[in-house]
C-alpha positions in Angstrom: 203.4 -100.1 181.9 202.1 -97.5 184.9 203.4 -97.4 188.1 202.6 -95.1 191.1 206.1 -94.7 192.9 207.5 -98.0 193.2 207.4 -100.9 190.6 204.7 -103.5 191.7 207.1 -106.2 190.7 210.0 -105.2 192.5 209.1 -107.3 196.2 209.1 -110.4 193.9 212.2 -110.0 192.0 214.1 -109.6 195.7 212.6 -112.9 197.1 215.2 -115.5 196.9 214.5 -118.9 196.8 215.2 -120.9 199.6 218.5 -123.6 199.0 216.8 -127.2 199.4 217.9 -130.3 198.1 214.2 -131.2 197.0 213.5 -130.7 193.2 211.6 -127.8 192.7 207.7 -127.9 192.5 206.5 -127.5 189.1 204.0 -125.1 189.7 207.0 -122.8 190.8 208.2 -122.9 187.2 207.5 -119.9 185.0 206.1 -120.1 181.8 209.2 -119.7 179.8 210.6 -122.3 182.2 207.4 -124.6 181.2 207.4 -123.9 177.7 211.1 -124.4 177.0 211.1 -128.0 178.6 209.0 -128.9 175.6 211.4 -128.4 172.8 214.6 -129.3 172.3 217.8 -126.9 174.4 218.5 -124.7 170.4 214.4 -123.4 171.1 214.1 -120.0 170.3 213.4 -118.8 174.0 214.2 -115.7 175.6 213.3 -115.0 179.3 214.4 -111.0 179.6 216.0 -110.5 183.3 216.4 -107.6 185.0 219.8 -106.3 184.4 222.8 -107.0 186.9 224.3 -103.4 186.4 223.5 -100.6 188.8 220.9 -98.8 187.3 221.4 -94.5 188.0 217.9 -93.7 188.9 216.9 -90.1 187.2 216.8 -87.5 189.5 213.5 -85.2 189.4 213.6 -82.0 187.3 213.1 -78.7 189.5 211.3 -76.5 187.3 211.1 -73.6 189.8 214.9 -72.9 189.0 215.6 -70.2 187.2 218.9 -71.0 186.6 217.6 -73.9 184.7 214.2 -73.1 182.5 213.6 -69.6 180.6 209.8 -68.6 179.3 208.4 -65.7 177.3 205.1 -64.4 177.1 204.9 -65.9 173.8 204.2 -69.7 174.6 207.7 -70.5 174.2 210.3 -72.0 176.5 213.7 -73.6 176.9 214.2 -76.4 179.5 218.0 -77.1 180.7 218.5 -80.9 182.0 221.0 -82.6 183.6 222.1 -85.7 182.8 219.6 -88.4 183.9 217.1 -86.1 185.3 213.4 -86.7 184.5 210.0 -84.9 184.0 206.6 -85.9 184.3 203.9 -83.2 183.1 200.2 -84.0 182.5 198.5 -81.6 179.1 199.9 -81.1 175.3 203.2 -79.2 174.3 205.3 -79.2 171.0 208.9 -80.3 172.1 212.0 -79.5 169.9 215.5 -81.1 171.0 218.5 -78.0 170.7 221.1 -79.6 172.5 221.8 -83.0 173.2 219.4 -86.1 173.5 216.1 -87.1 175.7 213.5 -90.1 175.4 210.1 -90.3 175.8 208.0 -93.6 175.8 210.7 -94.9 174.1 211.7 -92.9 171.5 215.2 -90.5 171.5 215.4 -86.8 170.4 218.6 -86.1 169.2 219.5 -82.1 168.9 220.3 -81.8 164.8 224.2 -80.1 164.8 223.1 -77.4 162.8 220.6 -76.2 165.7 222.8 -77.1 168.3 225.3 -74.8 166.4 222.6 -72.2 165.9 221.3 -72.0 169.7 224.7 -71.9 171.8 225.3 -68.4 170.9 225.9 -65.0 172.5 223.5 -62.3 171.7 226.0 -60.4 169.3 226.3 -63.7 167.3 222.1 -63.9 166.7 221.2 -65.8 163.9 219.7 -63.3 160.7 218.8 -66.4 158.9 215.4 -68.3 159.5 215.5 -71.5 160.2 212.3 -73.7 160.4 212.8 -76.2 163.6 211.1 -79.5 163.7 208.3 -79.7 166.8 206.8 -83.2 167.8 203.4 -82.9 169.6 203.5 -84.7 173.1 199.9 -85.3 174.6 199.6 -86.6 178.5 196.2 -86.5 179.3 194.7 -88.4 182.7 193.2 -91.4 180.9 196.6 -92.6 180.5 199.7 -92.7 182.9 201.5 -89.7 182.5 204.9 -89.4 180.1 208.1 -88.9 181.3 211.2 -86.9 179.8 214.6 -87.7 180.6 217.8 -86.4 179.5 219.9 -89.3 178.3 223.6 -89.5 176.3 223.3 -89.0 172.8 223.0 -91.5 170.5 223.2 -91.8 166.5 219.9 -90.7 164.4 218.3 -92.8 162.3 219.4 -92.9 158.5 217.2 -90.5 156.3 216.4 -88.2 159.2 215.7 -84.4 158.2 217.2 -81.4 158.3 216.1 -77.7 159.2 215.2 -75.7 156.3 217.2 -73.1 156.0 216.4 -69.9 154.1 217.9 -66.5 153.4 215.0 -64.4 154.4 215.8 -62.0 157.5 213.0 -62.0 160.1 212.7 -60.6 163.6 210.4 -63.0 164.8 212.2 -65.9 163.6 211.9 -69.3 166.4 215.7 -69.3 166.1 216.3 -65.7 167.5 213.8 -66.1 169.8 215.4 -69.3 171.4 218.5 -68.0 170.7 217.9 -64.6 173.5 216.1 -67.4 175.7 219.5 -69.1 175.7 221.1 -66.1 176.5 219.4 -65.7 179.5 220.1 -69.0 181.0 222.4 -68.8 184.2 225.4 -70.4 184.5 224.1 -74.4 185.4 221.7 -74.1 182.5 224.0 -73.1 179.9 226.1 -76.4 181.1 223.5 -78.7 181.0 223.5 -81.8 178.8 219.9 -81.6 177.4 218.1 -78.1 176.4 214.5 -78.8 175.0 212.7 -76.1 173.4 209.0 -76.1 174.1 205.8 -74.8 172.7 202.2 -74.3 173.7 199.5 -76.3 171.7 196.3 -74.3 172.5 195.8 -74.0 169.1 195.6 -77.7 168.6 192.2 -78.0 170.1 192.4 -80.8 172.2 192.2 -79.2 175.6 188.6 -78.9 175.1 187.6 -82.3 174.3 186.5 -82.8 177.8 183.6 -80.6 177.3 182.5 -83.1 174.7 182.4 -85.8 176.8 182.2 -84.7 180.5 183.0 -88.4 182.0 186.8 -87.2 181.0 186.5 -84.3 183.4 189.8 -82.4 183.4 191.3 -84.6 180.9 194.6 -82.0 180.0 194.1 -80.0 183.0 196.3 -80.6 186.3 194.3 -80.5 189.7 197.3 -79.2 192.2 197.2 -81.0 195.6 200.0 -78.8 196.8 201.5 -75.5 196.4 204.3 -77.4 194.4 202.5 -77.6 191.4 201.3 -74.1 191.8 204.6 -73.0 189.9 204.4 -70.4 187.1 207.9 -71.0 185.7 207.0 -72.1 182.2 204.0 -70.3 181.6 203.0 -72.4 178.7 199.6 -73.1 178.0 198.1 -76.6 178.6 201.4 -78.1 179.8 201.5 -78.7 183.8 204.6 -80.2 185.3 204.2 -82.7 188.1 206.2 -81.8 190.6 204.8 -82.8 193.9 206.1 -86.5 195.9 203.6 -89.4 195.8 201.4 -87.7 192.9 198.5 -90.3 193.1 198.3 -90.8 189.3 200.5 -93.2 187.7 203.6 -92.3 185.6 204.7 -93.7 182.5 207.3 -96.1 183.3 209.2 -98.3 181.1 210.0 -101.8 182.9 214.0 -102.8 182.2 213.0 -106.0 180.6 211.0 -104.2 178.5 213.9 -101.9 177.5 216.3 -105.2 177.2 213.9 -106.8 174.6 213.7 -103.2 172.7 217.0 -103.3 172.7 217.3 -106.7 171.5 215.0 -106.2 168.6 216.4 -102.8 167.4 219.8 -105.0 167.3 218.8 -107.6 164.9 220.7 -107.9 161.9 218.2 -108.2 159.6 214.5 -105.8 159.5 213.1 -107.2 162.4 209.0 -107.9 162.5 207.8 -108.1 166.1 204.8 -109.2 166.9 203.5 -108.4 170.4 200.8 -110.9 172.1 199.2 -111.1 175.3 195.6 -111.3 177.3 193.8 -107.9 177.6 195.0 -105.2 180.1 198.7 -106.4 180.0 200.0 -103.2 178.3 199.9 -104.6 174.8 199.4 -100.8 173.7 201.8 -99.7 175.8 204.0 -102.2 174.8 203.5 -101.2 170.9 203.7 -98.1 171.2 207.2 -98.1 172.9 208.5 -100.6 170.2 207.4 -98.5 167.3 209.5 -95.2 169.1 212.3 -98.0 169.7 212.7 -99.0 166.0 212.0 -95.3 164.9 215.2 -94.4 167.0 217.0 -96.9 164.0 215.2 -96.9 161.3 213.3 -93.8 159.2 210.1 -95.4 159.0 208.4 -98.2 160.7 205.7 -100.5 159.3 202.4 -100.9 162.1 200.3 -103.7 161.4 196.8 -103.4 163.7 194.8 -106.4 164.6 192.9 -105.1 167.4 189.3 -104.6 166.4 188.4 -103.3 170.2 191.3 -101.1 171.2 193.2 -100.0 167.8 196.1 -97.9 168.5 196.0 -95.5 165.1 192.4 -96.0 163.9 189.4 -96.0 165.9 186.8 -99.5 166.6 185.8 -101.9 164.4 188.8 -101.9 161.5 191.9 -103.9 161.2 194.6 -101.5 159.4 198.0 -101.3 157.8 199.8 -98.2 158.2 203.5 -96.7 157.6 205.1 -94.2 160.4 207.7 -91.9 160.6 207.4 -90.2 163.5 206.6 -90.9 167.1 203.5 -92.2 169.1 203.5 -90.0 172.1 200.1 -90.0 173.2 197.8 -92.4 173.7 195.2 -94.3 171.2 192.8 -90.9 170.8 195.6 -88.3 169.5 197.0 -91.0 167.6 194.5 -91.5 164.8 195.9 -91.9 161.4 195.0 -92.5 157.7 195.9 -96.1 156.9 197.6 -97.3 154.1 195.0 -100.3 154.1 192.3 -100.8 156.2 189.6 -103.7 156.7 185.8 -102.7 158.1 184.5 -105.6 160.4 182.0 -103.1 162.1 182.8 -105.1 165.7 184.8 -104.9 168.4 186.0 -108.7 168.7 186.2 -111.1 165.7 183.9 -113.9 167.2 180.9 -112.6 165.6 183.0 -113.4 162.1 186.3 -114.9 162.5 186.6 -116.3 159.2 186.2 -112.4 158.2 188.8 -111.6 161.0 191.1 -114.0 159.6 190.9 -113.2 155.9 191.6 -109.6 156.3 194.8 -110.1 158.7 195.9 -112.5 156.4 195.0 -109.3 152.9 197.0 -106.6 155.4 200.2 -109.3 155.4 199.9 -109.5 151.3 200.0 -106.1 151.3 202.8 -105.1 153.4 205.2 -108.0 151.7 203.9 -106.4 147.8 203.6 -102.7 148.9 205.9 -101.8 151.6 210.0 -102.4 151.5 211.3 -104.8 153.0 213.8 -102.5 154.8 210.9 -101.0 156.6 210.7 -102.6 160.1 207.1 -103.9 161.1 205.4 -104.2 164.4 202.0 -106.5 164.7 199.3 -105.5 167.8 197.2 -108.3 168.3 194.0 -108.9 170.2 193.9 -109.6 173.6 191.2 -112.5 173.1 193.7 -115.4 173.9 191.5 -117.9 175.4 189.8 -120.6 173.0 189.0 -119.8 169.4 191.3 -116.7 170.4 194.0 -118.6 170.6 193.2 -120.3 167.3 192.7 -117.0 165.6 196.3 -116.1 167.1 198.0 -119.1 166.2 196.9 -119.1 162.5 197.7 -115.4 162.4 201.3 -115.9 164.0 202.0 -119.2 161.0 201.4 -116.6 158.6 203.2 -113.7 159.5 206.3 -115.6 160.8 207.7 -112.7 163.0 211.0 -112.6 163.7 210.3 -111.5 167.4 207.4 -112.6 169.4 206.9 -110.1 173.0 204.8 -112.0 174.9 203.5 -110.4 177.4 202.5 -112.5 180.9 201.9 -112.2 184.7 204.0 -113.9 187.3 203.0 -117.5 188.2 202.7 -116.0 191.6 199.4 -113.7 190.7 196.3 -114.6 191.1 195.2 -113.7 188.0 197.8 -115.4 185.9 196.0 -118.7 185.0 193.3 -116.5 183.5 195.6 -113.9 181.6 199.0 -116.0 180.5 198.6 -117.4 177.3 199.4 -121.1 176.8 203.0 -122.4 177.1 203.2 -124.3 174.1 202.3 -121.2 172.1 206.5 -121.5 171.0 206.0 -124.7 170.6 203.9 -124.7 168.3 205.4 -122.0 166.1 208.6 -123.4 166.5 206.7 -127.6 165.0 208.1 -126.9 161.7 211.9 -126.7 161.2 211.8 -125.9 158.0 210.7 -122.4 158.7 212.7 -119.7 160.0 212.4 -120.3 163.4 210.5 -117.5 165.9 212.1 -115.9 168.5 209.6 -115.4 171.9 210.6 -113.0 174.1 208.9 -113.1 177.6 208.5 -109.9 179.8 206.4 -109.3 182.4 202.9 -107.5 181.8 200.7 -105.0 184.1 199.2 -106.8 186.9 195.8 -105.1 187.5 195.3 -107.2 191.0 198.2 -105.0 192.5 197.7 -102.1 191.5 194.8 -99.3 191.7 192.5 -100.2 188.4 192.1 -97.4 185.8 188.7 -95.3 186.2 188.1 -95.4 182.3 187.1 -98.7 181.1 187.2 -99.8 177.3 183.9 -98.8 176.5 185.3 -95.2 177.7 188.3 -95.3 175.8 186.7 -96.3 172.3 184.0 -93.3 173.0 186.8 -91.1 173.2 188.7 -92.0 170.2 185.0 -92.0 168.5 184.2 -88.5 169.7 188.4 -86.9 168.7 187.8 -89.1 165.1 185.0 -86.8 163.9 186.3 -83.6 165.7 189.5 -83.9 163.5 189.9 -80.8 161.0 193.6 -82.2 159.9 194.6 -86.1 159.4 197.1 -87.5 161.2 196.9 -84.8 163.6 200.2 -86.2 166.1 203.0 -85.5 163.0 205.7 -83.2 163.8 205.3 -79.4 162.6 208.4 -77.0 161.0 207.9 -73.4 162.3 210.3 -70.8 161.3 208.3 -67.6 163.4 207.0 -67.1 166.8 204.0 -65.4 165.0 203.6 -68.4 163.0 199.5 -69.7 162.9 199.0 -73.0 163.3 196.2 -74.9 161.8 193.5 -76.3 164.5 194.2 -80.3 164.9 190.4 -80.7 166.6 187.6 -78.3 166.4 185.0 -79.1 169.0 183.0 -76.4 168.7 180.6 -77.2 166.4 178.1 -80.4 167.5 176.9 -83.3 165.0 174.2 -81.6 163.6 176.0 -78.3 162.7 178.5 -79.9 160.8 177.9 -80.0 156.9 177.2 -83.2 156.0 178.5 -84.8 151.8 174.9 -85.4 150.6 175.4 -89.5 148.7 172.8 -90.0 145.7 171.5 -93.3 146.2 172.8 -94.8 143.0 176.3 -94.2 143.6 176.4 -96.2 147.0 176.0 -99.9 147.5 175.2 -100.6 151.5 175.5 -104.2 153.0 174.7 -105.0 156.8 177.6 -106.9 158.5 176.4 -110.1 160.2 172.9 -109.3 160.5 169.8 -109.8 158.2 167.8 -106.5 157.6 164.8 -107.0 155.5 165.0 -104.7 152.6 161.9 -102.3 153.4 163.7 -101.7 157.0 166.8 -100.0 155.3 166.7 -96.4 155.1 165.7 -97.2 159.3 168.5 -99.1 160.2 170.8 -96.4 158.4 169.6 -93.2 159.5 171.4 -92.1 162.2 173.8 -94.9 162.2 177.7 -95.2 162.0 178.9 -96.8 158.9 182.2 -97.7 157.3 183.1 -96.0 154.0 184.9 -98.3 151.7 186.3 -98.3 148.1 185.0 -101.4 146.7 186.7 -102.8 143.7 184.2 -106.2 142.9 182.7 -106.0 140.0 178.9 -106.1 140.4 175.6 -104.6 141.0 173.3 -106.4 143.5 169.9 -104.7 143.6 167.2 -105.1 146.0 163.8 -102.8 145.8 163.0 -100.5 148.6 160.0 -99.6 147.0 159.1 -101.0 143.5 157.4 -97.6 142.8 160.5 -95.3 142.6 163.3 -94.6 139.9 166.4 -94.9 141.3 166.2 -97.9 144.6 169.0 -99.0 146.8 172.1 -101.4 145.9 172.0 -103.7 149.2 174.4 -106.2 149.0 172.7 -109.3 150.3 174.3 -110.3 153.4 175.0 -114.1 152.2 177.0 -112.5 149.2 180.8 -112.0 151.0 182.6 -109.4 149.7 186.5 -110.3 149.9 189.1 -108.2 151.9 191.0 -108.1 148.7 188.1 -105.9 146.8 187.7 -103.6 149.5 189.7 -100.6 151.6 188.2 -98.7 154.2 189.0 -95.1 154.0 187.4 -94.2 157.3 183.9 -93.8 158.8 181.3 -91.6 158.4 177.8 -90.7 160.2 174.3 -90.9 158.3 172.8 -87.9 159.5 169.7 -87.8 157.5 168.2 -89.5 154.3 165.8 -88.0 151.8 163.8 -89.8 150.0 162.5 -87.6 147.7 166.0 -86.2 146.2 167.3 -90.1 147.0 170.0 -88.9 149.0 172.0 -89.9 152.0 173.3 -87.1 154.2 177.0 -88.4 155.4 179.1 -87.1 158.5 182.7 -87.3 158.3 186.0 -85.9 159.0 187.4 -87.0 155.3 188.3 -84.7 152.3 186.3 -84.9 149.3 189.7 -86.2 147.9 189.7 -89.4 150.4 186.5 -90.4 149.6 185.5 -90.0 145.7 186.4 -93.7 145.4 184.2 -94.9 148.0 181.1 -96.5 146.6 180.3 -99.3 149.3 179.2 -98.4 152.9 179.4 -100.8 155.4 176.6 -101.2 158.6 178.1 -103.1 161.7 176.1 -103.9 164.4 179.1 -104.1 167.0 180.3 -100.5 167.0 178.2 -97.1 167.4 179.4 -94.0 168.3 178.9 -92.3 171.7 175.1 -91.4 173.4 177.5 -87.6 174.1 177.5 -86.9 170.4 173.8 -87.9 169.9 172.8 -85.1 172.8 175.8 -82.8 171.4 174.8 -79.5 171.1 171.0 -80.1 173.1 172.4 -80.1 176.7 170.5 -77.1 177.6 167.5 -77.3 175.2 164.2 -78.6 176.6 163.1 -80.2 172.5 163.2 -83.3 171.1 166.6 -84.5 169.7 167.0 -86.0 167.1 167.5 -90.4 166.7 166.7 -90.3 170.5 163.5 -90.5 172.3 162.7 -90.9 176.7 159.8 -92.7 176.5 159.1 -96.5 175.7 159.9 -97.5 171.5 157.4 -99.7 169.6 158.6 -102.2 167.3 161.2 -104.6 167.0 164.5 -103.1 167.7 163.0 -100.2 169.5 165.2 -100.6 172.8 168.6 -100.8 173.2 169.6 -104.2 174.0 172.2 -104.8 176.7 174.1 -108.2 177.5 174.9 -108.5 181.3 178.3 -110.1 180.9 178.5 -110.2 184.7 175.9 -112.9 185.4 176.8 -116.6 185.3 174.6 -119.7 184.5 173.3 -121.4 187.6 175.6 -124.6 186.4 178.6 -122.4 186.6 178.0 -120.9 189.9 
């Protein structure tokens, strides 16, 4: 949810309705209103309020004090907090809790007693030990609204949680007794605050230079100052720029308190809760996952993630449906959050209405494979699509019977907006759930969703945001690249998390013999001379294929060793298949019968791969075709200026925006 400086919703929630003796009107009714008059009164229906209480609002952090935050020249830094204050920053840092508790997007840092212990010390009582602390990476780049930090009271860690590793070697450059003189420097206010967050620079992560991959994300990680007030050189941490100036025209990260009221409800179940979180597109649906995965991961140790979102995935890039397991924190969005699956399913598309029955299958082979693979005291939380409307709604329904959540968020607009006829989902959608009482009946939580009409739209659209997820994919030199890091010295190197530095063609590519690869074109017919075309150059899904046969079509009747093609009319189940990730096909030769694949995978993750999937629905961004020929007057490879011969020469583009004459 993003706000600016005031909540968008707040004028409506103050307007009181007038006292008349008149019934009301229906169309005044809200949708949890509508939808609970058509079951009986014991309908599972929640309709999360804003809370009665006063509400303390968190007072800004003042980073200029030095009474409050202590740096060092080597890209480490303590923060002191009060009690309910808050900070919004915009770039990468590690963050490590010492003392006390803070959130962000919804998940609490507790300090572990040990370090707490460790820290609060004078400089005579320095630690001789070294202790490896636990850092969590925090990205807040401007595609997104910036996070927030805010001291809050302690609460109790989940079960299982970790402790430092202690060992007995003596080390003068130990993280420990560096914090521990940084604490000793603290003045008098710092030293008695309730939250002391250690912090860390991530230049070596790589990130910060993704923008010179794809310039449309122009200063991505870097912080424009409008005023001297964020000219501050307090921290002097690399990458990570406080915001400090009043009315900062981008958004902030704000959590809603009916979100917070339905977190809390759900983290209070008594038995594993699954929460499944619906809604139309550009609602906050990410958002909205993203803070309920940090919510449960507060409780529980791990959390079970179960993506159905072909266009926007939160921990894979486009065109796969996935299964995953956390145990840490989301706190960045979609792009620095790429993960290896547990499962995954290749559709090659970025909506399921080219294939739903495919759509529908592999949801359904993801929900067999958490109930057989995954414990049932691991928590799970379901992103959907946001196609809601029509055989959307179908898909959604017959996906919702099957999982049987325990929780449904749905996510809606006022009746008041003008766009909530086109973005609320049906009010019967409970109703439906709810037909059969034999079934353990599904909770559905309403909260209110982002309303786009009133407030300033994003500059990045969802074409952007898939390009960028596309481009950090294949930059990635370490999987899972947002998991928490142990470092026990201040000299300590860190591996590189993204290495932009080397363009598409420099990277060195797995070279494929054509016989150990099957390839299969996903809802499109490609006639078996036209193969090695269609792939060259192409993005295509690398999957470990378990069926048991071996379809064979001739390229060319006079060579040895021809192509497997899978004939598109032969479906492959989602139960034979997992996709391990993608991969580029940067050249073929067809002399040695090779393919020439692109991709950030280990040889380890991919030795069982021996299908590879060609969707027509998702290609990777025009920046990484040109990468590394900006400034080079040649030709470039797979692209060409002038006019293309032949069928499929020319990209073809669908204008979405036009009607039909009978619609106008």
């Amino acid at each position: 949810m993003k706000r600016g400086q005031e909540n968008p919703f707040a004028a409506l929630r103050n307007i009181k309705k007038p006292k008349t003796a008149s019934p009301p009107v229906a169309a005044k009714k809200s949708p949890a209103k509508v939808a609970a008059a058509a079951v009986k009164k014991e309908a599972p229906v929640v309709v999360i309020e804003e809370p009665k209480q006063d509400v303390i609002i968190g007072k800004q952090f003042d980073p200029s004090s030095r009474s409050n935050v202590v740096s060092d020249g080597n890209g480490l830094a303590l923060m002191a907090m009060q009690l309910g204050e808050t900070l919004t920053f915009q770039g990468s840092v590690l963050m490590c809790p010492l003392l006390g508790s803070f959130t962000v997007n919804g998940y609490t840092f507790n300090a572990s007693p040990a370090v707490s212990s460790s820290v609060i010390k004078s400089p005579s009582e320095s630690p001789s030990k070294s202790t490896s602390l636990q850092f969590y990476p925090c990205f807040s780049p401007k595609s997104s609204s910036f996070l927030v930090l805010e001291s809050v009271k302690p609460i109790d860690s989940p079960a299982g949680s970790e402790e430092p590793d202690v060992d007995n070697m003596e080390s003068d450059d130990s993280i420990l007794l560096a914090i521990n003189h940084l604490y000793s420097r603290l003045g008098k206010l710092g030293k008695s605050a309730a939250t002391i967050i250690a912090l860390k620079s991530m230049d070596y992560s790589g990130i910060n230079v993704i923008e010179k991959r794809i310039t449309i994300f122009k200063e991505l990680f870097t912080l424009v100052p409008l005023s001297e007030l964020n000219r501050d050189e307090t921290f002097h941490i690399d990458g990570f720029h406080p915001v400090i100036e009043p009315n900062h025209p981008h958004p902030t990260l704000e959590i809603p308190p009916t979100w917070v009221s339905a977190g809390i409800e759900v983290a209070a179940s008594p038995s594993n809760p699954i929460v499944c979180i619906v809604g139309s597109k550009g609602l906050g649906k990410s958002t909205m996952s993203r803070f309920m995965v940090n919510q449960l991961l507060s409780k529980y140790p791990k959390v079970a993630f179960l993506d159905c979102d072909l266009g926007q995935p939160e921990l894979t890039v486009s065109g796969q449906v996935s299964l995953h397991i956390l145990n840490s924190p989301l706190l960045g969005p979609a792009f620095t959050n790429i993960k290896q699956p547990l499962h995954s399913c290749y559709l090659g598309a970025t909506s399921p209405k080219n294939d739903p029955d495919c759509y529908s299958a592999s949801l359904s082979q993801l929900w067999k494979i958490y109930k057989a693979r995954v414990s049932p005291d691991i928590p799970l939380v379901i992103n959907t699509d946001g196609w809601v409307k029509g055989m959307g709604f179908d898909l959604l329904l017959h996906s919702l019977k099957e999982f049987r959540p325990t929780h449904l968020i749905q996510l809606g607009l006022e009746p008041s907006s003008t766009a909530a006829s086109s973005k609320n989902i049906r009010d019967d959608l409970h109703a439906l759930l709810n037909s059969d009482k034999s079934l353990s009946p599904v909770k559905v939580v309403h909260v209110i969703g982002h309303d786009e009409t009133t407030s300033r739209p994003s500059k990045f659209n969802a074409a952007d945001m898939r390009n960028l997820a596309m481009t950090a994919y294949f930059a990635q030199t370490k999987m899972n690249p947002s998991e928490p890091v142990w470092i026990s010295s201040t000299k300590q190197a860190l591996p590189k998390l993204w290495n932009f530095a080397l363009n598409m063609t420099s990277k060195v590519p797995y070279s494929v013999p054509w016989k150990a690869i099957r390839v299969r074109f996903l809802n499109v017919e490609v006639p078996p001379s036209q193969t090695l075309i269609a792939l060259n150059g192409s993005l295509v899904g690398l999957v470990a294929d378990s069926l048991q046969y071996s379809p064979k079509h001739e390229v060319n009747s006079n060579d040895d060793a021809n192509i497997n093609i899978v004939p598109s009319d032969l479906q492959i189940p989602p139960e034979s298949q997992n996709c391990v990730g993608l991969g580029i096909v940067r050249g073929i030769d067809p002399v040695s019968k090779l393919f020439y694949i692109v991709t950030p995978l280990h040889i380890d993750q991919i030795v069982n791969v021996n299908l590879i999937l060609r969707g027509a629905g998702v290609e990777y961004p025009v920046s990484m075709m040109l990468d590394g020929f900006e400034n080079v007057r040649t030709t470039v490879p797979y692209v060409t200026y002038t006019v293309a011969e032949g069928i499929g020469g020319m990209a073809r583009k669908i204008r979405t925006n036009l009607q039909r004459r009978k619609h106008q």
